[in-house]
C-alpha positions, 0 to 999 in steps of 0.5 A: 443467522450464520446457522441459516446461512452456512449451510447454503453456501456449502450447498451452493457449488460452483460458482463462476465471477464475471469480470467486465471491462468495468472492472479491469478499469476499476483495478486499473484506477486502484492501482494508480490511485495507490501508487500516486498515494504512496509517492505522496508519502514517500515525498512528505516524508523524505527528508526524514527518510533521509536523514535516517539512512543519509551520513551525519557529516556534521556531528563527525566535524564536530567530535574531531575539533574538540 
């Protein structure tokens, strides 16, 4: 099928896209749709987030008074 195909697209040219209103909407709406699933992650995982890069005051405390 490649075969078949292959050279048809070489052949094929120039070919311009059409961007409607439409899909300007629909690129709008991804780009929301990621930026509010990347905040939920973020959100659910900032306690881990936090204690990765966050000060651990509590095992310092603990060496000094042995």
């Amino acid at each position: 099928m490649f075969l078949l195909t292959n050279p048809l697209l070489v052949l094929a040219g120039y070919g311009a896209a059409y961007l409607d209103p439409g899909s300007g909407s629909i690129l709008i709406q991804i780009l929301i749709g990621a930026a509010a699933a990347a905040g939920l992650v973020i959100g659910s995982l900032w306690s881990r987030i936090k204690g990765i890069f966050g000060k651990k005051e509590a095992e310092n405390e603990d060496l000094s008074d042995e």
